[in-house]
N, CA, C and O of each residue as an XYZ file, in Angstrom:
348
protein
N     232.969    261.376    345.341
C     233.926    262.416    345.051
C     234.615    262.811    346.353
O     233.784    262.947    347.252
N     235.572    262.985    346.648
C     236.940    263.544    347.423
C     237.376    264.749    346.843
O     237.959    264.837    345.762
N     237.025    265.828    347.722
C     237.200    267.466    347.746
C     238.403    267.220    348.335
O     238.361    266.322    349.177
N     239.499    267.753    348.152
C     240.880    268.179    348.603
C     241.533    269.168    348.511
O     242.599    269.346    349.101
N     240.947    270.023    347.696
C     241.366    271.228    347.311
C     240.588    272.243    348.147
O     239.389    272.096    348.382
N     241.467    273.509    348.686
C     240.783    274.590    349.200
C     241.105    275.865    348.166
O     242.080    275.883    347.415
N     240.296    276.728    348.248
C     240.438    278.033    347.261
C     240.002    279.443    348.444
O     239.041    279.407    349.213
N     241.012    280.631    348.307
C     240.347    281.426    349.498
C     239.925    282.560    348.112
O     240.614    282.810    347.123
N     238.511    283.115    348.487
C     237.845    283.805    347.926
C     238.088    285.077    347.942
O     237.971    284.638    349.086
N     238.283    286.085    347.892
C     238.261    287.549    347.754
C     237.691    288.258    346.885
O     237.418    289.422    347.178
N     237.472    287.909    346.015
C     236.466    288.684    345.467
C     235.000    288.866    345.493
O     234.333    287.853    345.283
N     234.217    290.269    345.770
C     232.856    290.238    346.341
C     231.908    289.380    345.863
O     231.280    288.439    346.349
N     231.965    290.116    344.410
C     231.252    289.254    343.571
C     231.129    287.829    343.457
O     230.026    287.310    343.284
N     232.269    287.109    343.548
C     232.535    285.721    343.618
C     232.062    285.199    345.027
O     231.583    284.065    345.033
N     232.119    285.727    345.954
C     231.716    285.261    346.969
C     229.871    285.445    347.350
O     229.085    284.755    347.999
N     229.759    286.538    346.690
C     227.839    286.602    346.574
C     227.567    285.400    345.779
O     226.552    284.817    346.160
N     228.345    284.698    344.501
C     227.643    284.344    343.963
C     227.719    282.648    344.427
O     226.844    281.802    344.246
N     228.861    282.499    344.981
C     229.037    281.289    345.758
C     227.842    281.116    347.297
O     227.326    280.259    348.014
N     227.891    282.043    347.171
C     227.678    281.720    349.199
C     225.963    282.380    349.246
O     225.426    282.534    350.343
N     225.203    282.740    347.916
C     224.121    282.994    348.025
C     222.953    282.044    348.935
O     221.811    282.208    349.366
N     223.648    281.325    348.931
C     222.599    279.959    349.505
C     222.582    279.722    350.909
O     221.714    279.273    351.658
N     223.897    280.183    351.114
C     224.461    280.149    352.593
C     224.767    281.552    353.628
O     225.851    281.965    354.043
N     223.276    282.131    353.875
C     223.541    283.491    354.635
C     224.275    283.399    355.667
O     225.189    284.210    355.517
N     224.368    282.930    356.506
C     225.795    282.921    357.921
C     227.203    282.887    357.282
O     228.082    283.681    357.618
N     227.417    281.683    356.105
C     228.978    282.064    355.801
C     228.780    283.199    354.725
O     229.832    283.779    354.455
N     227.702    283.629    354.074
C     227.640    285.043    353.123
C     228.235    286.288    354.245
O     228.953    287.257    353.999
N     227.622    285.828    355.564
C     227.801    287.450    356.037
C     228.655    287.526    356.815
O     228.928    288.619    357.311
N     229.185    286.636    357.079
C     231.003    286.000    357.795
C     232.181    286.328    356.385
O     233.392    286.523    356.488
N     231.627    286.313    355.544
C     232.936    286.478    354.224
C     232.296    288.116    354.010
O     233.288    288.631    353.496
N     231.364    289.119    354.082
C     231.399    289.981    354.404
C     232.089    291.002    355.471
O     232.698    292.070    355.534
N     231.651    290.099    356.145
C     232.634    291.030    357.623
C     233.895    290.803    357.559
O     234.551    291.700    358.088
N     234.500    289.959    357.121
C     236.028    289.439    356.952
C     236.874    289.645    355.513
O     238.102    289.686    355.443
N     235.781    289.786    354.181
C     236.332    290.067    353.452
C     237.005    289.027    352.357
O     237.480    289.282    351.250
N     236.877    287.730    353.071
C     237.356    286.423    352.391
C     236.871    285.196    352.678
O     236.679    285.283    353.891
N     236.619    284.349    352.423
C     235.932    283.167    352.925
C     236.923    281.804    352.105
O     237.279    281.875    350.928
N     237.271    280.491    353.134
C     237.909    279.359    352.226
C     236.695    278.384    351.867
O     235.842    277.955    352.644
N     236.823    278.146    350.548
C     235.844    277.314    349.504
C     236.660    276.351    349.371
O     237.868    276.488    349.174
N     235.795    274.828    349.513
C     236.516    273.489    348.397
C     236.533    274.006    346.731
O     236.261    275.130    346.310
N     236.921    272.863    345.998
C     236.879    272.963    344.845
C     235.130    272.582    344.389
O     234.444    272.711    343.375
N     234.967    272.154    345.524
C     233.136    271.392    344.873
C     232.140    272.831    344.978
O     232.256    273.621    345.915
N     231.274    272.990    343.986
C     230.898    274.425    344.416
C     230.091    273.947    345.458
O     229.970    272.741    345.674
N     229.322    275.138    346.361
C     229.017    274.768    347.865
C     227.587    274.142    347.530
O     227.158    273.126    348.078
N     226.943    274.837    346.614
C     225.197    273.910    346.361
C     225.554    272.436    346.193
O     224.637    271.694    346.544
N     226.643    271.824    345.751
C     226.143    270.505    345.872
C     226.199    269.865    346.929
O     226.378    268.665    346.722
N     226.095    270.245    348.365
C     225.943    269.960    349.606
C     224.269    269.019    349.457
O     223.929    267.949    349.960
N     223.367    270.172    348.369
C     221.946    270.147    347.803
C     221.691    268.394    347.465
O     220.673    267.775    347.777
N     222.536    267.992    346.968
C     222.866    266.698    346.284
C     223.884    265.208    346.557
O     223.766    263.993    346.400
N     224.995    266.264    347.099
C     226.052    265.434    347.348
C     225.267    264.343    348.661
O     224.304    264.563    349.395
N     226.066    263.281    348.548
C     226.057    262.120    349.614
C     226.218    262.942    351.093
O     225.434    262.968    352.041
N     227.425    263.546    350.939
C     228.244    264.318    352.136
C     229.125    264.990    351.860
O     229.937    264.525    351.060
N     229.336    266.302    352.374
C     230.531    267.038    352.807
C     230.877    267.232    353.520
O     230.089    267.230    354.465
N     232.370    267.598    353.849
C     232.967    267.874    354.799
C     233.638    269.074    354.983
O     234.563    269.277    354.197
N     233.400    269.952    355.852
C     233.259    271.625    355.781
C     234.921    271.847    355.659
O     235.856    271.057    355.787
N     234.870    273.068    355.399
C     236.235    273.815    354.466
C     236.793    274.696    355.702
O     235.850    275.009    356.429
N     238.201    275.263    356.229
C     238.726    274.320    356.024
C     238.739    272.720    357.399
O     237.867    272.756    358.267
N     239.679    271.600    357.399
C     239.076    271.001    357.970
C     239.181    269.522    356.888
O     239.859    268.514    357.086
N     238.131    269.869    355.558
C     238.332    268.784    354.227
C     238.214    267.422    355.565
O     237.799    267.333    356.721
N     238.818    266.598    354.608
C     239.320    264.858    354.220
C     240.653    265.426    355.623
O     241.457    266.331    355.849
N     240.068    264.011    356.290
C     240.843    263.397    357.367
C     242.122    262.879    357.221
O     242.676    263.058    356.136
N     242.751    262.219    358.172
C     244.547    261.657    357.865
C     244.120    260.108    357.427
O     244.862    259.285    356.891
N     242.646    259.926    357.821
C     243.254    258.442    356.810
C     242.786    258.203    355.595
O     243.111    257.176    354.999
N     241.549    259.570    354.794
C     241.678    259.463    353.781
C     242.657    259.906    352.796
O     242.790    259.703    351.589
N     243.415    260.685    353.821
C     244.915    261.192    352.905
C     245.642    260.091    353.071
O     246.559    260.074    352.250
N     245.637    258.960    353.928
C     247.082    258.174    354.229
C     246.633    256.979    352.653
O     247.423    256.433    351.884
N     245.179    256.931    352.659
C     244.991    255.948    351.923
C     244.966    256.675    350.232
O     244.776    255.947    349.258
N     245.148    257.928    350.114
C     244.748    258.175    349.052
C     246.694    258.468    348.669
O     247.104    258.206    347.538
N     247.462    258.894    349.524
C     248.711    258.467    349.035
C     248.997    257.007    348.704
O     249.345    256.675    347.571
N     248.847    256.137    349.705
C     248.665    254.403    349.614
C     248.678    254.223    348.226
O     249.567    253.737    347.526
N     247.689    254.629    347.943
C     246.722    254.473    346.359
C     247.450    254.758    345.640
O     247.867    253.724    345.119
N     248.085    255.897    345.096
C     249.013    256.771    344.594
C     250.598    255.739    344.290
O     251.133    255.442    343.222
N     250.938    255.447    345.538
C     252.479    254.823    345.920
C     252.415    253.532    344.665
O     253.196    253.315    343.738
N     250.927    252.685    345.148
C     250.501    251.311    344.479
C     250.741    251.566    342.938
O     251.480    250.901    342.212
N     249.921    252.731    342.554
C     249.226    253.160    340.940
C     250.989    252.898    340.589
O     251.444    251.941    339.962
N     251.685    253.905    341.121
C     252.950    254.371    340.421
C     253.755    252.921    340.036
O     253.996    252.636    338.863
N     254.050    252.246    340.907
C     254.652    250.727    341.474
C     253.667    249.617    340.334
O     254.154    248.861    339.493
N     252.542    249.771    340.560
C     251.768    248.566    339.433
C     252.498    249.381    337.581
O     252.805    248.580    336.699
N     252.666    251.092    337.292
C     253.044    251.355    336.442
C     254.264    251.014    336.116
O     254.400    250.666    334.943
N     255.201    251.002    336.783
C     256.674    251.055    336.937
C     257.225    249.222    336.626
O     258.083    248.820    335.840
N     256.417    248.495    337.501
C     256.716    247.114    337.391
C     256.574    246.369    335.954
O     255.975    246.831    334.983
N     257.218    245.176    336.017
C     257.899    244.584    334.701
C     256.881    243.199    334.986
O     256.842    242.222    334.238
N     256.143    243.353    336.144
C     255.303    241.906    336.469
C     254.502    242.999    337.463
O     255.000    243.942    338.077
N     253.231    242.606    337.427
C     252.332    243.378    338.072
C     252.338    243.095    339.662
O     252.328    241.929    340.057
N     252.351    243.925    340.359
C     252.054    244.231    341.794
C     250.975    243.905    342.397
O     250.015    244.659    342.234
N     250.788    242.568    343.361
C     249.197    242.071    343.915
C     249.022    242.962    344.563
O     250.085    243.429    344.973
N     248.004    243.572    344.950
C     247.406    244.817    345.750
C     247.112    243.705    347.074
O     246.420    242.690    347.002
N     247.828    244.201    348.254
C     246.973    243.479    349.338
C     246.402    244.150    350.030
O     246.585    245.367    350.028
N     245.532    243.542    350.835
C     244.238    244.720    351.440
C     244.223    244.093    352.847
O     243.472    244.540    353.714
C-alpha cells in the first residue's frame, strides 16, 4: 500500500483516538492543537511492512513512477492497438 494522502486533525477527540498509541505525537497535537495524519490509520505501523512518517509521505520517485503509471494506464486505455510497456 502507498499512503499519499495527508489529513490535518483538529479535532480533540479525533486526535485522542488516533494518536492513543503514540504518546509523543498525542502530546505534540496537544500542545499545538493539530497534528498531520496519512490516510492509513497510524496502528497499522503495528502490521504494515513500512511507513513513512507524515508529513514527508512517498518520495519524488515514487511519485515520478506512480504518475509514469498513470500517463501508461491512460495511453494503453486511449490506444486503438495496445501500448508495449517498456521497463
Amino acid at each position: 500500500m502507498i499512503d499519499v494522502g495527508t489529513n490535518k486533525v483538529t479535532d480533540p477527540a479525533e486526535g485522542e483516538r488516533l494518536l492513543k498509541n503514540f504518546p509523543q505525537r498525542l502530546e505534540k497535537f496537544r500542545a499545538k492543537g493539530s497534528a498531520l495524519v496519512g490516510d492509513v490509520h497510524p496502528d497499522a505501523v503495528f502490521t504494515a511492512g513500512a511507513l513513512s512518517p507524515v508529513p514527508g509521505g512517498v518520495g519524488p520517485m515514487t511519485i515520478t513512477m506512480l504518475m509514469s503509471n498513470t500517463v501508461k494506464a491512460a495511453k494503453l486505455r486511449r490506444a486503438k492497438t495496445p501500448v508495449v510497456a517498456r521497463q
